[in-house]
VEXKOL-966192 format. One record per residue (C-alpha): residue in three letters; x, y, z. Coordinates in steps of 0.02 Angstrom, whole numbers, plus 32768, in hexadecimal, padded with zeros to 4 digits. Layout:
BEGIN
R   type     px     py     pz
R    ALA      X      Y      Z
...
This chain:
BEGIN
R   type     px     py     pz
R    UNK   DF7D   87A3   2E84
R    UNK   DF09   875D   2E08
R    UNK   DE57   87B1   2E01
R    UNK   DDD3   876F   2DB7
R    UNK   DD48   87F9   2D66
R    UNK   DC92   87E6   2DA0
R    UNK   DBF2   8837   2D80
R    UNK   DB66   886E   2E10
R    UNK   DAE5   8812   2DDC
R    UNK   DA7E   8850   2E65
R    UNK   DA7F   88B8   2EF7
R    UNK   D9F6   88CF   2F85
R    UNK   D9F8   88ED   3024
R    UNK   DA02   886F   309E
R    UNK   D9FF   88C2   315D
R    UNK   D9EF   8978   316F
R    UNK   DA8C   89BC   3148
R    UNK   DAC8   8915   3107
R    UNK   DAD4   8903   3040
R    UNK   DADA   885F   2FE9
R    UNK   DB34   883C   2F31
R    UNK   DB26   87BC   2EDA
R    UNK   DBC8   87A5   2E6B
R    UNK   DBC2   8728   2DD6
R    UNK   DC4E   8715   2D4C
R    UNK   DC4C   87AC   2CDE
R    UNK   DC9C   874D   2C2A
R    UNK   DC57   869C   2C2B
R    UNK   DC05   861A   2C9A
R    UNK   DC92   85BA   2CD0
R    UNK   DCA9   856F   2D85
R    UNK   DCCF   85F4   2DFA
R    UNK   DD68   85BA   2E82
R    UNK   DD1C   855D   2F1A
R    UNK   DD1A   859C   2FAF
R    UNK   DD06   8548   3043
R    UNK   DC9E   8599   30DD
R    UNK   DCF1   861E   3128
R    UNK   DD51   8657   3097
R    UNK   DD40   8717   306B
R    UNK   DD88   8786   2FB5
R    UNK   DDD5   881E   2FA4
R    UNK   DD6C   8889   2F3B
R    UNK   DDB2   8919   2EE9
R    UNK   DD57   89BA   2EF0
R    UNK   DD27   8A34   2E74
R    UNK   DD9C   8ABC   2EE8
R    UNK   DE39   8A4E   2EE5
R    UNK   DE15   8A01   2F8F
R    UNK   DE16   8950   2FBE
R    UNK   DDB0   88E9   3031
R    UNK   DD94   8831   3075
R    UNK   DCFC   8808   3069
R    UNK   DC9F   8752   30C3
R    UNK   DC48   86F6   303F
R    UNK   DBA3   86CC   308B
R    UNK   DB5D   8660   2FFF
R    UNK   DB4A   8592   2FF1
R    UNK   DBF9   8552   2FE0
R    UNK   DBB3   84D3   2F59
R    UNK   DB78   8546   2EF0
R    UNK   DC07   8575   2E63
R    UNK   DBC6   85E1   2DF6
R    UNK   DB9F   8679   2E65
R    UNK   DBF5   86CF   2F09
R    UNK   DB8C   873D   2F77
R    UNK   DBCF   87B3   2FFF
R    UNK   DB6F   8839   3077
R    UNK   DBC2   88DB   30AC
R    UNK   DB97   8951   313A
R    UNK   DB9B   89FA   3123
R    UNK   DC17   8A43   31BB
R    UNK   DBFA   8AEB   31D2
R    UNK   DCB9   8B06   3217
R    UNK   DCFB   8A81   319F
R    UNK   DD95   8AC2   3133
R    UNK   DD0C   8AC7   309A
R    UNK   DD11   8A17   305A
R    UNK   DC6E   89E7   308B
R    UNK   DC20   8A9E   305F
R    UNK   DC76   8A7C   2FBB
R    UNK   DC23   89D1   2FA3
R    UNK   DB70   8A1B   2FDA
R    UNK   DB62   8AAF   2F60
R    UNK   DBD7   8A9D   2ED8
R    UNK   DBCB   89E2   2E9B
R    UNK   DB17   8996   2E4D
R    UNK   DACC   8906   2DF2
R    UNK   DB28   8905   2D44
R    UNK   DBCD   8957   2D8D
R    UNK   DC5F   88ED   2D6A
R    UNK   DCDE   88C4   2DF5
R    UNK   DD90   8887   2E16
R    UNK   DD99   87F5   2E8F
R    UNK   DE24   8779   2EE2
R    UNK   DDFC   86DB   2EED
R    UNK   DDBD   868A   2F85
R    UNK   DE3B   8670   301C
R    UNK   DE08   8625   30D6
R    UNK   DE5A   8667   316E
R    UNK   DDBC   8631   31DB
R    UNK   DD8F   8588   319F
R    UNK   DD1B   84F8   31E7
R    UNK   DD99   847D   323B
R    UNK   DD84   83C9   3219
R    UNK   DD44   839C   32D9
R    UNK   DCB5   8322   32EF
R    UNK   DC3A   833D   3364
R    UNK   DBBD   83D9   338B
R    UNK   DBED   8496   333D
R    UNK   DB96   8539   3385
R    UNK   DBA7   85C9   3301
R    UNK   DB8A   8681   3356
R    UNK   DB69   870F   32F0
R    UNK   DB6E   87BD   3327
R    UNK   DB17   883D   3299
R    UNK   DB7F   8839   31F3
R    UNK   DBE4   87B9   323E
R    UNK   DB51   8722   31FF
R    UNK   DB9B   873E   3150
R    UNK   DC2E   86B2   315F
R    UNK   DBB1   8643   31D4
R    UNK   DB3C   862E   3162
R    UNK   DBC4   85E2   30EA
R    UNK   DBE6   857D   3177
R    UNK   DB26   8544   318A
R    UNK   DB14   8509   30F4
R    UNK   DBA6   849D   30EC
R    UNK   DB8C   844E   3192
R    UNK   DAD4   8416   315C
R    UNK   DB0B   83E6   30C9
R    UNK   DB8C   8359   313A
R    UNK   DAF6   8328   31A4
R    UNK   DB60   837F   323B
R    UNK   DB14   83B5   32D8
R    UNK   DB15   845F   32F5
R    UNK   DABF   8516   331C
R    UNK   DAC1   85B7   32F8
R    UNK   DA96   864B   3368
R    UNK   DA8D   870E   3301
R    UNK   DA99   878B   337F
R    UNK   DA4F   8835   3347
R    UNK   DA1B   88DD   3392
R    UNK   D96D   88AC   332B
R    UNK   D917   884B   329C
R    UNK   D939   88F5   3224
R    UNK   D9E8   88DB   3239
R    UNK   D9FE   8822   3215
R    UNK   DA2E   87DD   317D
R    UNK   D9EF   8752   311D
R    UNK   D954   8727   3196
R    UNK   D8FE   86D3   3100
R    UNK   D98B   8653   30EE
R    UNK   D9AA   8648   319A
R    UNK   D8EF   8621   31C9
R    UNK   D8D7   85B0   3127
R    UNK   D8B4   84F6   3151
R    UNK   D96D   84C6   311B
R    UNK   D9AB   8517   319A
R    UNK   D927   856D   321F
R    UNK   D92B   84D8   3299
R    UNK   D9E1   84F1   32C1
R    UNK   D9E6   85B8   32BD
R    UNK   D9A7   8604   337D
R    UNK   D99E   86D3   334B
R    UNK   D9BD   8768   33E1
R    UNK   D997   8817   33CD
R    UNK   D9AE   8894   3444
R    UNK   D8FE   88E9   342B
R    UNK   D88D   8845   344C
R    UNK   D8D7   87FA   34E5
R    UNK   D86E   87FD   357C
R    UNK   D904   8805   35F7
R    UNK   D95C   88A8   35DB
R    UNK   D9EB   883E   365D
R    UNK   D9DD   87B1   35EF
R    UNK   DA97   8767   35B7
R    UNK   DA75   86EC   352E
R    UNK   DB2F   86CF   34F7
R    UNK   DB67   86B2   35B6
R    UNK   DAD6   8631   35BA
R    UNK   DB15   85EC   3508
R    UNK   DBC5   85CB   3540
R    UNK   DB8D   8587   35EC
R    UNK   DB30   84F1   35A8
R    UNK   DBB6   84BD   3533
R    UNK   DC1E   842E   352F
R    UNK   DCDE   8436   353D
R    UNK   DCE8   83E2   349F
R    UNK   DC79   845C   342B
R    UNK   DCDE   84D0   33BA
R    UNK   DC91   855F   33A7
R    UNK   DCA7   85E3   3309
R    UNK   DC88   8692   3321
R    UNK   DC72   8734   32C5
R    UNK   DC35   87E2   3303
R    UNK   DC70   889C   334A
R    UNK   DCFD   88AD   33A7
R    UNK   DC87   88A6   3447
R    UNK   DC41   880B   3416
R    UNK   DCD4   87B2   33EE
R    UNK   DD23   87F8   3492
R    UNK   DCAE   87B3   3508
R    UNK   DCA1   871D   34AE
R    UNK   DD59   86FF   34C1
R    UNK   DD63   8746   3581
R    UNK   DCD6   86C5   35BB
R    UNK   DD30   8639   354F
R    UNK   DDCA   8656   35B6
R    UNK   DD79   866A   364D
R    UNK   DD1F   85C4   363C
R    UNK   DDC1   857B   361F
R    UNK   DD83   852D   3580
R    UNK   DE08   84DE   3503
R    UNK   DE52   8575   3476
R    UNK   DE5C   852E   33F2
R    UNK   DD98   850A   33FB
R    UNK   DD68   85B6   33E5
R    UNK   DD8F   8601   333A
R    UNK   DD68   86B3   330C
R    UNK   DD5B   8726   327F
R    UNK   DD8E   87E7   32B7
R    UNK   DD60   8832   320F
R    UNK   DDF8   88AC   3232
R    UNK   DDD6   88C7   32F9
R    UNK   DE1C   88B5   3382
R    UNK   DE42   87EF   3396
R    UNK   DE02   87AA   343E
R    UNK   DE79   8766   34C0
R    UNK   DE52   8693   34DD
């Protein structure tokens, strides 16, 4: 596999317990590969482990890829790898970009739900479908606002009136079931792209099937869990 070396150009920290990197070319200036929204790398890490990583930045820019990692506590040690042993100036070995969750060609409205971590492909996605003018929305589902990533972007003009935000800690219904409300209200013909915990995507894909909505209008990212039943 061909790698291509980059250098952390910066590093900050995006959520609690969520790091970002920026990654830019570390010998010259040339194009870096597109990507298109939903593609991720495999970055290799300084203790011989690999790991995919979404990349959460613009799709149009070229010069620059940006991904966000969450430190899991009972993780094999990739992400604790990523959180205390790379920083800014540290150059890494990357793939180049590959898409096994990409946007679909489909006319017509997209809903983009994010569950923690999980924004870090749907923001690709964001971007790209206001660049194209396309209707669509994005709801970030978090247990609160210190654990979301990327608010400023998120809440920026470019994007703020299509992005609806739910955290646990500021609703005023403890019973309150946003996502069963989401899906209720939507069309049969929306596609919807998802990414999130295992729980997330599970009850995402239980209510899709129980609403006897199409399949192939509900496309997931498991980021290595459990893939949902539709």
């Amino acid at each position: 596999m061909k790698t291509l070396d980059m250098q952390v150009a910066r590093r900050w920290q995006a959520a609690e317990g969520i790091e970002a990197f920026e990654l830019l070319p570390a010998h010259d200036s040339a194009a870096l590969p597109a990507f298109d929204a939903g593609a991720h790398i495999t970055v290799h890490l300084p203790n011989g482990q690999r790991r995919n990583y979404s990349l959460c930045g613009d799709p149009s820019r070229r010069d620059r890829y940006r991904i966000a990692v969450l430190k899991e506590a009972s993780g094999r040690g990739g992400s604790r790898c990523m959180h205390e042993s790379v920083h800014a100036g540290d150059i890494l070995k990357i793939s180049a970009p590959r898409n096994d969750f990409p946007l679909t060609g489909a006319s017509g409205h997209t809903v983009l739900l994010a569950g923690g971590v999980g924004v870090t492909p749907l923001l690709a996605m964001a971007y790209t479908l206001q660049a194209r003018n396309a209707s669509f929305e994005l709801h970030y589902f978090a247990r609160s606002r210190a654990k979301a990533a990327f608010l400023d972007e998120l809440s920026a003009p470019a994007l703020s009136d299509k992005v609806r935000l739910h955290f646990d800690d500021e609703s005023a219904d403890a019973n309150a079931r946003p996502l069963q409300t989401i899906l209720a209200a939507l069309a049969l013909e929306v596609h919807v792209y998802a990414c999130g915990p295992a729980g997330f995507l599970a009850f995402l894909g239980q209510a899709w099937r129980r609403q006897g909505r199409p399949a192939d209008h509900f496309h997931f990212e498991a980021f290595g869990a459990e893939v949902p039943e539709i």
